[in-house]
Structure formats: C-alpha cells, structure tokens
N, C-alpha and C positions, 0 to 999 in steps of 0.2 A: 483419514483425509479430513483437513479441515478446511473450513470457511470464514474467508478474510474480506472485511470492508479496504477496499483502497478509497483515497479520496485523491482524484487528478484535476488541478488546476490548469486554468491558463496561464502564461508568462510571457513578457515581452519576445522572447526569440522561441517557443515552443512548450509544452506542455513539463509539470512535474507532479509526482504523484508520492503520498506517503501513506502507510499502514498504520492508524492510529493504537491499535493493538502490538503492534512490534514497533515501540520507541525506536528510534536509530534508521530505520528500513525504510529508504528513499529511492527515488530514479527521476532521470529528467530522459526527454527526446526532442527530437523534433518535431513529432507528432504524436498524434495520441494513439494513435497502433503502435509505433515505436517505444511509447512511455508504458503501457499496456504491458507488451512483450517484455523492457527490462523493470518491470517491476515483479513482472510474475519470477522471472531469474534472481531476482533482491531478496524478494522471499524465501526461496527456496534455499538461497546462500546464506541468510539469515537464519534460517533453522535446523538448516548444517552446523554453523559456528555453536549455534548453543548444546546441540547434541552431543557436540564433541566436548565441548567445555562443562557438561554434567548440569546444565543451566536449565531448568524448566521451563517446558514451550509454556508460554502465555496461554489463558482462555481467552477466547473470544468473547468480548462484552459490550463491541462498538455495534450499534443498529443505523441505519439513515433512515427516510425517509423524505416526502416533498408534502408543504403543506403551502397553499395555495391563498392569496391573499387578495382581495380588491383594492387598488390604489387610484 
C-alpha cells in the first residue's frame, strides 16, 4: 500500500485534483467529495496502466505542509 499527496483545487464550476507524484493522474467533480472519490479511481487506473505496461510505480517524494504568516 502506498501513500499519495493529492493536491484539489477550486475552479469556476467545481473542484479538480492532481497527484504530483503520478504526472498525468487528474480528476475534476462537482465537489469535493466527488473530486475525492474520482481521484482516488485515477489513481488506482493509473497504477493498473503502468503495471501492465512493465512501467515502475513512482516513489513518493511529494510532502505538504501549512505555514502560517502575519499579513
């Protein structure tokens, strides 16, 4: 099992989300439990394609974090 940063934006008509660690691995929704749910599916379809194509899973090497500022 591994451990993936998504990073989900807002956009004019509802949320999209991409995996910085899997170039390519996108999803949009309407919402953000919808963009959630088809990203977790993007990924999973994502690391089907490469398994089957003999393609090595990525390591994870994306961190986030929040750093806090006075303006």
């Amino acid at each position: 099992m591994r451990k993936y940063l998504i990073i989900i934006e807002k956009t004019k008509t509802g949320y999209s989300a991409y995996v910085p660690d899997l170039p390519g691995c996108i999803a949009t929704g309407s919402t953000k439990e919808r963009t959630e749910k088809y990203i977790y599916e993007a990924i999973q379809f994502h690391l089907e394609g490469l398994k089957e194509s003999n393609i090595p899973i990525p390591v994870n090497k994306t961190e986030a974090g929040h750093v806090f500022v006075a303006v």
